[in-house]
C-alpha atoms as one frame of an Amber mdcrd trajectory, in Angstrom:
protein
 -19.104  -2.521  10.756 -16.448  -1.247   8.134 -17.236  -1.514   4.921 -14.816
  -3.744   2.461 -14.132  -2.385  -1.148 -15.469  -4.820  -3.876 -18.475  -5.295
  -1.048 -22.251  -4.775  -1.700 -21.505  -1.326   0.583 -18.754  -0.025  -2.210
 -19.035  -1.805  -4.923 -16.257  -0.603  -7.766 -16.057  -1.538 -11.456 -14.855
  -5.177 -12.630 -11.306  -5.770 -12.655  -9.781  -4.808 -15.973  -5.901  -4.563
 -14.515  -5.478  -6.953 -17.682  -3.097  -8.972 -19.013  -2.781 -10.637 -22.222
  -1.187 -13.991 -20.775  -3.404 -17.509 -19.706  -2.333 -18.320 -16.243  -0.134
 -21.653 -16.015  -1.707 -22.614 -12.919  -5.493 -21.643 -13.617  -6.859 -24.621
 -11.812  -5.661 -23.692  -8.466  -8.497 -23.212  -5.498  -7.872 -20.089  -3.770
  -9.411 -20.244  -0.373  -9.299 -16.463   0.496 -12.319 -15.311   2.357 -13.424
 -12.647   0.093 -16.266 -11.323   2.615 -13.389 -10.967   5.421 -10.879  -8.804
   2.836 -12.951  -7.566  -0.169 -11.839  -9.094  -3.491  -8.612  -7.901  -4.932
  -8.662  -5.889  -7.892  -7.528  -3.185 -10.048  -9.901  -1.624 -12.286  -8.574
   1.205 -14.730 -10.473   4.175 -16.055 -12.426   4.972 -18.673 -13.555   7.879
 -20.456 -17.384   6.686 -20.582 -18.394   6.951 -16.886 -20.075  10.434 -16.766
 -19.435  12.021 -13.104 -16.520  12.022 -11.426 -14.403   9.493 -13.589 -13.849
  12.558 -16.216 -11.377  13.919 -15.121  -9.766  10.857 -14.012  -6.288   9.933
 -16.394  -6.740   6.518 -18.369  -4.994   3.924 -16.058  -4.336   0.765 -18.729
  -1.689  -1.785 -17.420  -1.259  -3.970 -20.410   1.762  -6.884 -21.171   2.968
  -8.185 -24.230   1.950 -11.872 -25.269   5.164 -13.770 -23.433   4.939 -17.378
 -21.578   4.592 -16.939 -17.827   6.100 -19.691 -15.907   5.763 -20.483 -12.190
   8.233 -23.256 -12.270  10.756 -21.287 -11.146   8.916 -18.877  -8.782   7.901
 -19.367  -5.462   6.168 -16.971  -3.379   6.166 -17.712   0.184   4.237 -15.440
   2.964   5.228 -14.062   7.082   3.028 -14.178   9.485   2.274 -10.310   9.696
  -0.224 -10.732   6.774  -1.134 -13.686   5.605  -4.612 -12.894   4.478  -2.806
 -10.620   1.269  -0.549 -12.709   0.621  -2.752 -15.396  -0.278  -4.925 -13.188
  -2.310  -1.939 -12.260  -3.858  -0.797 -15.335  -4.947  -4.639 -16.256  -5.891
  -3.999 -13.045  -8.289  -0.456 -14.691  -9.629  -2.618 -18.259  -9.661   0.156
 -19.599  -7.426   0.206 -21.728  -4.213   2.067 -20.399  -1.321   5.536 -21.828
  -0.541   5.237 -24.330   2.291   7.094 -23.139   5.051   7.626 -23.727   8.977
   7.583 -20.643  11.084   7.269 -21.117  14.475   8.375 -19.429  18.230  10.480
 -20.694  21.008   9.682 -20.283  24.519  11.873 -17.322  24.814  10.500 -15.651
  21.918  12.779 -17.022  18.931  11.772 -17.216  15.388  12.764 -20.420  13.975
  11.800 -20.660  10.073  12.153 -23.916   7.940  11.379 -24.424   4.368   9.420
 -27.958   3.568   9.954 -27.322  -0.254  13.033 -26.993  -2.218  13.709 -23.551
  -3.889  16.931 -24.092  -5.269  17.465 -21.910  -8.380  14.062 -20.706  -7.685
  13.017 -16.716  -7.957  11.750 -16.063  -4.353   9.449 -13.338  -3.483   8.839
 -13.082   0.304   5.619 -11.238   1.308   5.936  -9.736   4.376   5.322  -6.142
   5.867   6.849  -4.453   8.597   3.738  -3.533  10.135   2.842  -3.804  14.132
   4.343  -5.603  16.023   7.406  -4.314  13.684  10.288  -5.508  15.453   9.147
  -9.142  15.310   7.568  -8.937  11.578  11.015  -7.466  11.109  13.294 -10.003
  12.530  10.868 -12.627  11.042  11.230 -11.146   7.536  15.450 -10.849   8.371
  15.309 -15.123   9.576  12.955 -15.459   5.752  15.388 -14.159   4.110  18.525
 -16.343   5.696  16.480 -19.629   5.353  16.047 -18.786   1.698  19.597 -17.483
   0.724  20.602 -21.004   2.345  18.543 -22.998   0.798  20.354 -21.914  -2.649
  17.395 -19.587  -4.014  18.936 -18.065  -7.228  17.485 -14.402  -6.146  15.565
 -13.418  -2.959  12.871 -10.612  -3.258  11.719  -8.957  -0.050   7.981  -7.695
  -0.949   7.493  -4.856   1.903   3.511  -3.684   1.279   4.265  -1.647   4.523
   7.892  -0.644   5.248   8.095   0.006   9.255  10.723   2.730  10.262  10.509
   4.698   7.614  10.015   7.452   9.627  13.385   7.754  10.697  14.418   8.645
   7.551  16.707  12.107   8.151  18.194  13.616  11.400  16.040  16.413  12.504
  17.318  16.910  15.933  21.059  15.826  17.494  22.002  12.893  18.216  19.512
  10.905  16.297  19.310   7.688  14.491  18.363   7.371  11.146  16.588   3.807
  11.496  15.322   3.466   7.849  19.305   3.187   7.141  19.796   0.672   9.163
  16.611  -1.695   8.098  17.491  -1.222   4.558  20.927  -2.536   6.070  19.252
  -4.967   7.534  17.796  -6.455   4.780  20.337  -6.198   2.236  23.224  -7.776
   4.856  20.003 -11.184   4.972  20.769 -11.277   1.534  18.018  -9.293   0.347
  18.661  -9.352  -3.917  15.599  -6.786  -4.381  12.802  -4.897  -2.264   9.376
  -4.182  -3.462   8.094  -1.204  -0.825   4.611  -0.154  -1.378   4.035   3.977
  -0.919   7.299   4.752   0.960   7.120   7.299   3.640   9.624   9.485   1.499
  11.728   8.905  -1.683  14.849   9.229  -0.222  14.357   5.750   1.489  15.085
   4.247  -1.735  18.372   5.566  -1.742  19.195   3.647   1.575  19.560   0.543
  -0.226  22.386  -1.090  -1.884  19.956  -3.155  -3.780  17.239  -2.336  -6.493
  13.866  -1.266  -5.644  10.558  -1.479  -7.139   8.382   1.684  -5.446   5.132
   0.714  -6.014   2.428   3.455  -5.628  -1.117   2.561  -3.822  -2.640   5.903
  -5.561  -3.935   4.167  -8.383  -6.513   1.945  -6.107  -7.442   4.801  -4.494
  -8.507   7.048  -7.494 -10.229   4.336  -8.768 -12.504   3.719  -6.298 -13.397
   7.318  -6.123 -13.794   7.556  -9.738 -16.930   4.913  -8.751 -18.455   7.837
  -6.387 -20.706  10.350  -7.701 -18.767  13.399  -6.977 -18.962  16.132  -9.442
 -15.551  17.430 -10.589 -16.056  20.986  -9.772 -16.635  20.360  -5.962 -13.558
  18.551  -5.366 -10.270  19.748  -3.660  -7.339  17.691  -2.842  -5.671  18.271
   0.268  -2.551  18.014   1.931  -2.316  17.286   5.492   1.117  18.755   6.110
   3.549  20.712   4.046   5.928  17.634   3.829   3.074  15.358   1.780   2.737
  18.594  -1.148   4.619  16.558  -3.481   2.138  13.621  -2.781  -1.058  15.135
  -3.046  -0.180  17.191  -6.164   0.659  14.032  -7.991  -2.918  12.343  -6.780
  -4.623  15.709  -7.904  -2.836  15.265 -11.172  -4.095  12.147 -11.942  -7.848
  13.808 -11.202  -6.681  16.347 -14.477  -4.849  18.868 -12.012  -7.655  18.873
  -9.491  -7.408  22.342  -6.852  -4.826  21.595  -3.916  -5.151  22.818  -0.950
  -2.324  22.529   2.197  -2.756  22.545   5.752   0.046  24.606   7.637   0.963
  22.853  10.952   3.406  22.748  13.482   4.678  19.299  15.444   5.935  19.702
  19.142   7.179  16.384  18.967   6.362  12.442  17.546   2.964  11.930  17.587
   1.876  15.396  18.487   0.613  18.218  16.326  -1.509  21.934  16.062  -2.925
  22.847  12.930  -2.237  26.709  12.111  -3.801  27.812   9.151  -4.950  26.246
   6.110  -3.827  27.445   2.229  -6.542  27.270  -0.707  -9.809  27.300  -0.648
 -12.096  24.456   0.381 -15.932  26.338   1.005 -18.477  24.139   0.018 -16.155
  21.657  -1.684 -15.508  17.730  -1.077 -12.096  17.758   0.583 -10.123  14.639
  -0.214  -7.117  14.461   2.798  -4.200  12.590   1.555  -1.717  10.989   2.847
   0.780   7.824   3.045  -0.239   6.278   6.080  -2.728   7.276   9.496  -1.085
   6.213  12.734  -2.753   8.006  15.363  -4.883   9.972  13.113  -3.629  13.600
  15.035  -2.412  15.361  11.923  -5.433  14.316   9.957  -8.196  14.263  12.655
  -7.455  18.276  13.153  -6.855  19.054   9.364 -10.324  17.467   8.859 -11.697
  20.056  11.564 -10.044  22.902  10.520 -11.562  21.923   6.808 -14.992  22.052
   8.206 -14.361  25.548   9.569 -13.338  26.703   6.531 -16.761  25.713   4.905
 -15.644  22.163   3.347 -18.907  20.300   2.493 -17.467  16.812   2.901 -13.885
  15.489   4.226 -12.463  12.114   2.438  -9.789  10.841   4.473  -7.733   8.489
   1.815  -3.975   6.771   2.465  -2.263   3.647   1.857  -1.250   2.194   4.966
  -3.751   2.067   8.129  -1.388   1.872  11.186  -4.415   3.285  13.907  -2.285
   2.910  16.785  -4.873   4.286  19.770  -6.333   6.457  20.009  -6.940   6.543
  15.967  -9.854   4.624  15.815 -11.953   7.169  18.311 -10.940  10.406  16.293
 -11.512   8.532  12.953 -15.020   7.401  13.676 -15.708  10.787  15.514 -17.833
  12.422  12.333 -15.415  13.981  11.254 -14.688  12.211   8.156 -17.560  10.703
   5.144 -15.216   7.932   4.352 -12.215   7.117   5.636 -10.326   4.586   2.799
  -7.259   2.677   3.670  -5.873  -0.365   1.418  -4.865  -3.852   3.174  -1.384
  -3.511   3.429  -2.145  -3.424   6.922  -4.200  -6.551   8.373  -7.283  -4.990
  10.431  -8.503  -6.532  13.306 -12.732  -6.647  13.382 -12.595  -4.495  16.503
 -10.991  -1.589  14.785 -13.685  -1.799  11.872 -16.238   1.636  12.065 -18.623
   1.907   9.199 -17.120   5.134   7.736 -13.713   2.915   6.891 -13.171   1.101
   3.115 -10.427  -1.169   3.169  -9.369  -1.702  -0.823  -6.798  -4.578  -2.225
  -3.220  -4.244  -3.376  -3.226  -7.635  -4.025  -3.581  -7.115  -7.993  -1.127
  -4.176  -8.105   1.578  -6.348  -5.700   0.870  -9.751  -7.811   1.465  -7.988
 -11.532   4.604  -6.517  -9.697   5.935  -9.707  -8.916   5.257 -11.235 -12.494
   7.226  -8.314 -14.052   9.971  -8.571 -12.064  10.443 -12.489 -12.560   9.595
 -12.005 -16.691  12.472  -9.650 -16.723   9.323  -7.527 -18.338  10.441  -3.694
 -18.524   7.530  -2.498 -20.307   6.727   0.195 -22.450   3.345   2.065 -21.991
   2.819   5.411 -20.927   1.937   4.530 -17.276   4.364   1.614 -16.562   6.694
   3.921 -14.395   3.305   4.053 -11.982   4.301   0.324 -11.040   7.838   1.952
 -10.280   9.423  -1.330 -12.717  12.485   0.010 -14.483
């Protein structure tokens, strides 16, 4: 059985992701199943824990005293995760918008709104996650209902953008389908995305709307700032040459941890051989990142070419748990100490193995969503991390 973040199994810090401002709706039952999903939470850092939370950088997300009022915002939830969207809105202190999605016979999506939302700020939670053609189309039909029903701005809140792959032409005659999404969404009348860990930067760029990046990493770090792993012994690593940028900004935030990068080669989508690896990793705690696992190939061989080279432990950590087969065989192979994903993702109990952590965006997603609705730019150090302008 997997092990949930926040559980007896990993248990993290309290939440401190604090905010200076009562909740309107405090008195609101949340019925999220904490022991299903872990409860949702975003600790920061300190400089008093005494092992491996050293060298982590001080993560305080702080607002200024201002009113927060959910008169005018609704947040309404798909069906492709329904789970973190309610613990997201238990995190805002919010009810979900009531809402009518149903299929026809022949596979239609027919969505209905059974509250009004006029001149309303409406956030619409729903990734792009498997099956991603109909979490897409059902996110596109969201989007119409609400633009119809006289919403004064529409917010598509993406935890897991799907076809972001396709970002570039690598070969002829290819499609760049992460174009044509953020067409997509912006033609639905899309005012504003909020994408969580984006398979590349550029991605951004495909829109004709703002977006809000936001960056899992700081969930992560936390909870292995909560592990006893002393500073010296620990290596980040890169599974590919295309995620350098990544993992040097998550060894950053451990005070410019070692990086290390595994050289490979794909022969085609889904399908890679590990060369070489460059850095050192002998007798270390490798920590693999990444933005998402799909079929675990690129990682599953990284992690055994680690080993080889003398690594003493292999952490597997990314943002967005796809496991299409057969990732859930090479993951739980022993291989890996701990593989730790976050829930923008929903998990079925079958692909649960007790080396996985599942942690919550739900805090990170829900303070988001605030800030964008206060109009609240911000000006801490570490308010770019939330990827609010």
């Amino acid at each position: 059985m997997a092990s949930i973040a926040f559980s007896s199994a990993h248990l993290s810090s309290p939440n401190k992701f604090r905010s200076l401002v009562s909740t309107k709706n405090a008195s609101i039952t949340c019925k999220v199943s904490f022991e299903e999903n872990g409860k949702p939470g975003l600790p920061i850092f300190t400089s008093k824990q005494e092992t491996f939370s050293k060298i982590c950088t001080t993560y305080e997300l702080e607002r200024a005293s201002t009113k927060k009022d959910g008169s005018r915002l609704r947040l309404l939830s798909g069906t492709a995760n329904p789970t973190l969207s309610q613990e997201i809105a238990c995190y805002m202190g919010l009810d979900l918008g009531d809402m009518k999605i149903k299929r026809f016979a022949d596979g239609e999506i027919y969505v209905q709104l059974r509250e009004s939302v006029r001149g309303c700020d409406v956030f619409i939670v729903q990734p792009t996650c498997p099956p991603a053609n109909e979490n897409l189309m059902e996110l596109l039909v969201m989007i119409d209902a609400c633009r119809r029903a006289s919403a004064k701005t529409v917010t598509a809140v993406i935890p897991y953008f799907g076809y972001a792959r396709a970002d570039r032409k690598t070969q002829g005659r290819e499609s760049i389908a992460a174009k044509l999404v953020a067409n997509l969404i912006t033609e639905a009348g899309a005012d504003r995305v909020i994408a969580c860990d984006l398979h590349s930067g550029q991605s951004i760029g495909y829109f004709d709307i703002p977006v809000n990046h936001i960056h899992g990493q700081a969930v992560i770090l936390d909870y292995l700032a909560s592990k006893t792993i002393c500073a010296e012994d620990l290596v980040v690593v890169s599974p590919d040459v295309g995620g350098v940028a990544r993992a040097r900004a998550f060894a950053k935030k451990l005070s410019d941890a070692p990086l290390a990068i595994v050289d490979k080669r794909r022969h085609g989508h889904n399908l890679a051989e590990v060369m070489n690896l460059i850095g050192d990793v002998k007798g270390k705690v490798a920590v693999m990142v990444d933005d998402m696992i799909d079929t675990a190939g690129t990682i599953s061989k990284g992690a055994a070419l680690l080993h080889q080279e003398g690594a003493r432990e292999v952490y597997a950590c990314c943002t967005h748990g796809v496991f299409s087969p057969p990732a859930i065989e090479r993951l739980s192979s022993g291989l890996f100490h701990e593989v730790i994903i976050t829930n923008t993702i929903p998990l079925s109990e079958k692909n649960c193995f007790p080396q996985l952590t599942i942690l919550s965006v739900a805090n990170l997603l829900g303070e988001a969503i605030w800030r964008v609705h206060d109009d609240y730019a911000g000006t801490f150090e570490h308010f770019s991390d939330l990827g609010i302008d």
